[in-house]
C-alpha positions as CSV (number, residue, x, y, z in Angstrom):
1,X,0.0,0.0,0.0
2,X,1.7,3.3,-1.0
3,X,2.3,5.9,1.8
4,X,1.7,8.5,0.0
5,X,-1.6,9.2,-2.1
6,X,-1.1,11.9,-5.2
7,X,-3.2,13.8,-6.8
8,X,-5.0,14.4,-9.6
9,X,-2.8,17.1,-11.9
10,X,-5.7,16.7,-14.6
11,X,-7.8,19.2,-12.0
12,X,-5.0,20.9,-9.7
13,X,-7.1,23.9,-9.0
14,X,-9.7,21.6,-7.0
15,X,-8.5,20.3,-4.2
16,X,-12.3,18.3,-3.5
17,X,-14.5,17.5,-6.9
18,X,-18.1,15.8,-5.1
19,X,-19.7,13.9,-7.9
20,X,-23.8,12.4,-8.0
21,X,-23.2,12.2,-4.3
22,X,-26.0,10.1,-2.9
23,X,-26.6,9.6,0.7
24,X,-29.4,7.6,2.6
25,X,-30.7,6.9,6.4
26,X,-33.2,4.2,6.7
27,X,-33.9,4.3,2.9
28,X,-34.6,8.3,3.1
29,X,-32.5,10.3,0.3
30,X,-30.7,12.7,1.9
31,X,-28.4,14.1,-0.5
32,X,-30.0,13.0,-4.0
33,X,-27.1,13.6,-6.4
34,X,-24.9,16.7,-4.7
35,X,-22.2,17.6,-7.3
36,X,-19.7,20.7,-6.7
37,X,-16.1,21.0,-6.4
38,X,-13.8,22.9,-4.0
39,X,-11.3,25.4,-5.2
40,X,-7.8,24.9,-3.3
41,X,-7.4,27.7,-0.8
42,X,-10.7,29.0,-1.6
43,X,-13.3,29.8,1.6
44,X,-16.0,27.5,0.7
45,X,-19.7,28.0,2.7
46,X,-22.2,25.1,2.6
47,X,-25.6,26.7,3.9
48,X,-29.3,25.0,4.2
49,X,-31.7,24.3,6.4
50,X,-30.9,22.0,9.5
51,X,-31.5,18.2,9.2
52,X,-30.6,18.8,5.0
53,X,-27.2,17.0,5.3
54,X,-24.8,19.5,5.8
55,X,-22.7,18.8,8.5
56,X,-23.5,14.5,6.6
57,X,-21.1,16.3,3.7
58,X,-18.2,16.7,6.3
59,X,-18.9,13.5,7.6
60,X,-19.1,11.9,4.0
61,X,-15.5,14.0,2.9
62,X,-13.6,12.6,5.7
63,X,-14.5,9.1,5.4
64,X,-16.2,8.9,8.7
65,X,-19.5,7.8,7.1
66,X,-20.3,5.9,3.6
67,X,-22.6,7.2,0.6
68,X,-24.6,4.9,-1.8
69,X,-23.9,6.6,-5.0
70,X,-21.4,8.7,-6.5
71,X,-17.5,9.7,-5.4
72,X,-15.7,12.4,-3.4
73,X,-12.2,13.1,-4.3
74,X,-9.9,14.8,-2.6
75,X,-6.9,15.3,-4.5
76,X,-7.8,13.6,-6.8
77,X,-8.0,10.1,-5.2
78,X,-11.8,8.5,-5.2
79,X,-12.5,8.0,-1.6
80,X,-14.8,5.0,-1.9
81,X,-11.5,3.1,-3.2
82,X,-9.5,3.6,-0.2
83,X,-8.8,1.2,2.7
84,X,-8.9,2.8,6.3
85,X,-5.2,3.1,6.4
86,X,-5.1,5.2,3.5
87,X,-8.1,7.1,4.4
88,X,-6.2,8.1,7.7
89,X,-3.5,9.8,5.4
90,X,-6.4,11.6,3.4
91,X,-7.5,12.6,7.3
92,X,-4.1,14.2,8.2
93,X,-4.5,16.5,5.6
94,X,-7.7,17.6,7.3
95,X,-8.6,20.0,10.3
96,X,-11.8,19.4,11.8
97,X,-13.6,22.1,14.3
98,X,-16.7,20.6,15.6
99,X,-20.0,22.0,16.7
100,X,-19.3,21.5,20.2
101,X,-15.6,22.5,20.6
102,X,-15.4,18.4,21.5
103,X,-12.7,18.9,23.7
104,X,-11.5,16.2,26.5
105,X,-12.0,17.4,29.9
106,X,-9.7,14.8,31.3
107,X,-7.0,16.4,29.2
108,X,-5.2,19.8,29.5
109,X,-5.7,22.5,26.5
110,X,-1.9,21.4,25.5
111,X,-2.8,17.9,25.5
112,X,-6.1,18.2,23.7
113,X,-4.3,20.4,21.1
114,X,-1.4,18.0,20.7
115,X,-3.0,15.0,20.5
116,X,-3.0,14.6,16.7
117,X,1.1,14.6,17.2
118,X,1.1,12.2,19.6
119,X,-0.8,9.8,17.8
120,X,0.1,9.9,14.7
121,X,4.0,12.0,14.2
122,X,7.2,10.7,15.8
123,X,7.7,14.3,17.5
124,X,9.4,14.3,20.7
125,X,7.5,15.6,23.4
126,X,9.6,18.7,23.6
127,X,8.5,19.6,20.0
128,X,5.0,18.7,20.3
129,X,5.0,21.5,23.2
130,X,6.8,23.9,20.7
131,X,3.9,23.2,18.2
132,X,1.0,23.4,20.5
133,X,2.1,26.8,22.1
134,X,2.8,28.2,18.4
135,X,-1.2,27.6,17.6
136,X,-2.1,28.3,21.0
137,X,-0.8,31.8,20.3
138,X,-1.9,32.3,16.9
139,X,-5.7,31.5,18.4
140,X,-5.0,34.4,21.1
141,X,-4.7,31.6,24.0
142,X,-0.8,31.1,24.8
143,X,-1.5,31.4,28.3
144,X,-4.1,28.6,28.4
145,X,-1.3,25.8,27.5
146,X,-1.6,24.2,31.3
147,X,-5.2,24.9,31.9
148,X,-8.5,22.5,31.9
149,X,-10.9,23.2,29.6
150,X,-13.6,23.1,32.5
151,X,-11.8,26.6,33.3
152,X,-12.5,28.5,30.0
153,X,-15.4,30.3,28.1
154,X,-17.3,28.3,25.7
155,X,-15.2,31.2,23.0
156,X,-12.3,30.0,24.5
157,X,-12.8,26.2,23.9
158,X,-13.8,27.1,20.5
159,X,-10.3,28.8,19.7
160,X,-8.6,26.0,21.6
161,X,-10.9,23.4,18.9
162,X,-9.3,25.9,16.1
163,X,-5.4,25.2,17.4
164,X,-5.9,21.5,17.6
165,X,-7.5,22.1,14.1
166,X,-4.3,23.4,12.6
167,X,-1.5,22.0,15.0
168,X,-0.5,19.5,11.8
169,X,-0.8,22.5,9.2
170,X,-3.9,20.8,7.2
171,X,-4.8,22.0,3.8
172,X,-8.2,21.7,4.2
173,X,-10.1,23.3,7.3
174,X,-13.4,21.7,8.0
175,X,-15.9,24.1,10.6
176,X,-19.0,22.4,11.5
177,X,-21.5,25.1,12.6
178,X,-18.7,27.0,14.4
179,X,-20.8,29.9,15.9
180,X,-23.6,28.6,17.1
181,X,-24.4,29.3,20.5
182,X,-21.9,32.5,20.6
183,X,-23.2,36.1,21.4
184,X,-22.8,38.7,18.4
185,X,-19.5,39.7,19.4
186,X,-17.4,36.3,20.3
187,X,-19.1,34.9,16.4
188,X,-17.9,38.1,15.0
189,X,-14.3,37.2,16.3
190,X,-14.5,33.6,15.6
191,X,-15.1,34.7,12.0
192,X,-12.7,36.9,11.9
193,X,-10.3,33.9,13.3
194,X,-11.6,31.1,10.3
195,X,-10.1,33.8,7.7
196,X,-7.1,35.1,9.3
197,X,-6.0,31.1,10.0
198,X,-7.0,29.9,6.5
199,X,-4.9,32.6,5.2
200,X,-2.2,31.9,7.3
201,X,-1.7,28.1,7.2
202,X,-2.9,28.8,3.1
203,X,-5.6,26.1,3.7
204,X,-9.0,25.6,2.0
205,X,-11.8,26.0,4.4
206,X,-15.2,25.2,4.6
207,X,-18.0,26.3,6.7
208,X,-21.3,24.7,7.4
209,X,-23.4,27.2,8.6
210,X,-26.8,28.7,8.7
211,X,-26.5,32.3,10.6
212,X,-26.2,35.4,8.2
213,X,-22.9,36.7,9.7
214,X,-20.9,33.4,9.5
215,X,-22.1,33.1,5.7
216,X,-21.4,36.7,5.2
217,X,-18.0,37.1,6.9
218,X,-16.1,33.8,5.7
219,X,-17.3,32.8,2.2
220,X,-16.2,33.4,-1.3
221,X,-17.8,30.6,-2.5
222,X,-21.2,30.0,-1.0
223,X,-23.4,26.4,-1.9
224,X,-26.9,25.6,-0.6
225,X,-28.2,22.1,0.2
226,X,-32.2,22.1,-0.9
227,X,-34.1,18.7,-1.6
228,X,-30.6,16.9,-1.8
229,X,-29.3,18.9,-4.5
230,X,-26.5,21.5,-4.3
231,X,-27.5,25.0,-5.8
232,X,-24.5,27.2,-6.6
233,X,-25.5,31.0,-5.1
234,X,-24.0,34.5,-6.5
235,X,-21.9,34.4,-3.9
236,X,-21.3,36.7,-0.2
237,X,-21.8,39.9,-1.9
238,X,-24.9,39.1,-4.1
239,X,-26.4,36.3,-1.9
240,X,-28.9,38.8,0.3
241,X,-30.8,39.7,-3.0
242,X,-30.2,36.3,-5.3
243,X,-32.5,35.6,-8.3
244,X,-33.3,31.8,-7.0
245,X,-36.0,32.0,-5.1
246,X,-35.6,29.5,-2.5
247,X,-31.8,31.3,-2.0
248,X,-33.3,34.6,-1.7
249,X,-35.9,33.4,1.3
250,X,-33.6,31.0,3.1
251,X,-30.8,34.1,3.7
252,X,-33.9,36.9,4.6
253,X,-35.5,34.6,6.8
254,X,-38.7,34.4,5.0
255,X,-41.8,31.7,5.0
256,X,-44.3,31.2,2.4
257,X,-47.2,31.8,5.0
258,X,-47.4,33.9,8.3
259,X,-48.5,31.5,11.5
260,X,-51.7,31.5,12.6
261,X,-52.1,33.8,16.0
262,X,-54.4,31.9,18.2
């Protein structure tokens, strides 16, 4: 089995190509054919309604879950054709931020952030430290290193999720829902923190999302997931007025009917 997969040079400017991408629980479609590709270093926002399957497509790109019809690649390599050992080297180029920062409260914030080089790098331990205290300064949390996570905000566990994210220097960034639950203010800076680290580590993100700032702040690319489909919007700048209708009324909020007052 070859240690190293390579990619596709055919389509270098897409670092992920999803093709008729079918996905189904208990016989339901849930994704009915999704098709799009992911530029390389491009800020890519998937955005729907919830229980339409997006936070399934991150699920589906890492391997952590199998589709009935159709291919991912990533790099060019068709995921479905991969053993688990080679869909662990796919993984390691991937940083994942959860919806809950998913952190281990047994664990410090330097262990929880270090754990990836533990596991899987030959680093010594006094390297592994070097790494983690890097990112833990680049997220604004160098003083955390020694702390619990039972001791910090729920922004701070969030930025401490975004070091362990890129403590191997991914080239994709994966952010499941990663405001929810924040106040105006601590979203606005976790925003502001998805661009400034994608630009830095000069990774490919993408952001599943359904609040109006997040889609607004860290897109240039924005997709929508509707009746298992995947419908390509006019992007962060244009999205607010768009000429497809169920675009336009998803992003303003609006319903078909106003409810009943009884």
């Amino acid at each position: 089995m070859s240690q190293e997969l390579k990619g596709n040079s055919k389509d270098s400017k897409n670092i992920i190509i999803i093709k008729d991408l079918v996905k189904t629980y208990g016989g339901q479609k849930i994704l009915a054919g999704v098709d799009f590709k992911v530029k390389r270093n491009n800020k890519t926002t998937i955005i729907g309604a919830s229980g339409c399957g997006k936070s399934t497509l991150l699920r589906l790109i890492l391997g952590l879950e199998k589709f009935q019809e159709g291919e991912i690649f990533i790099e060019g390599q068709p995921i479905s054709k991969l053993d688990e050992d080679e869909l662990n080297i796919i993984r390691l180029r991937f940083g994942m931020v959860f919806q809950s920062a998913a952190l281990f409260d047994s664990l410090t914030v330097g262990e929880n952030v270090g754990l990836i080089l533990k596991e899987h790098t030959k680093l010594k331990p006094s390297e592994i430290a070097k790494k983690v205290k890097e990112k833990l300064d680049m997220v604004g949390l160098a003083d955390t290193y020694a702390q619990m996570p039972a001791a910090l905000s729920g922004g701070m566990k969030k930025r401490v999720a975004f070091a362990r994210a890129i403590v191997n220097d991914p080239s994709v960034l994966l952010f499941d829902e990663p405001t929810t639950g924040l106040d105006p203010i601590t979203s606005t800076t976790i925003e502001n923190l998805i661009k400034d680290l994608t630009d830095t580590i000069h990774a490919t993100s993408i952001v599943v999302t359904h609040q109006i700032s997040t889609i607004l702040n860290t897109s240039e690319k924005i997709i929508m997931i509707h009746e298992g489909k995947a419908i390509k919007t006019e992007g962060p700048k244009k999205i607010m007025k768009s000429k497809n209708k169920m675009v336009y009324k998803f992003v303003n909020g609006l319903v078909d009917t106003a409810p009943k007052i009884v």
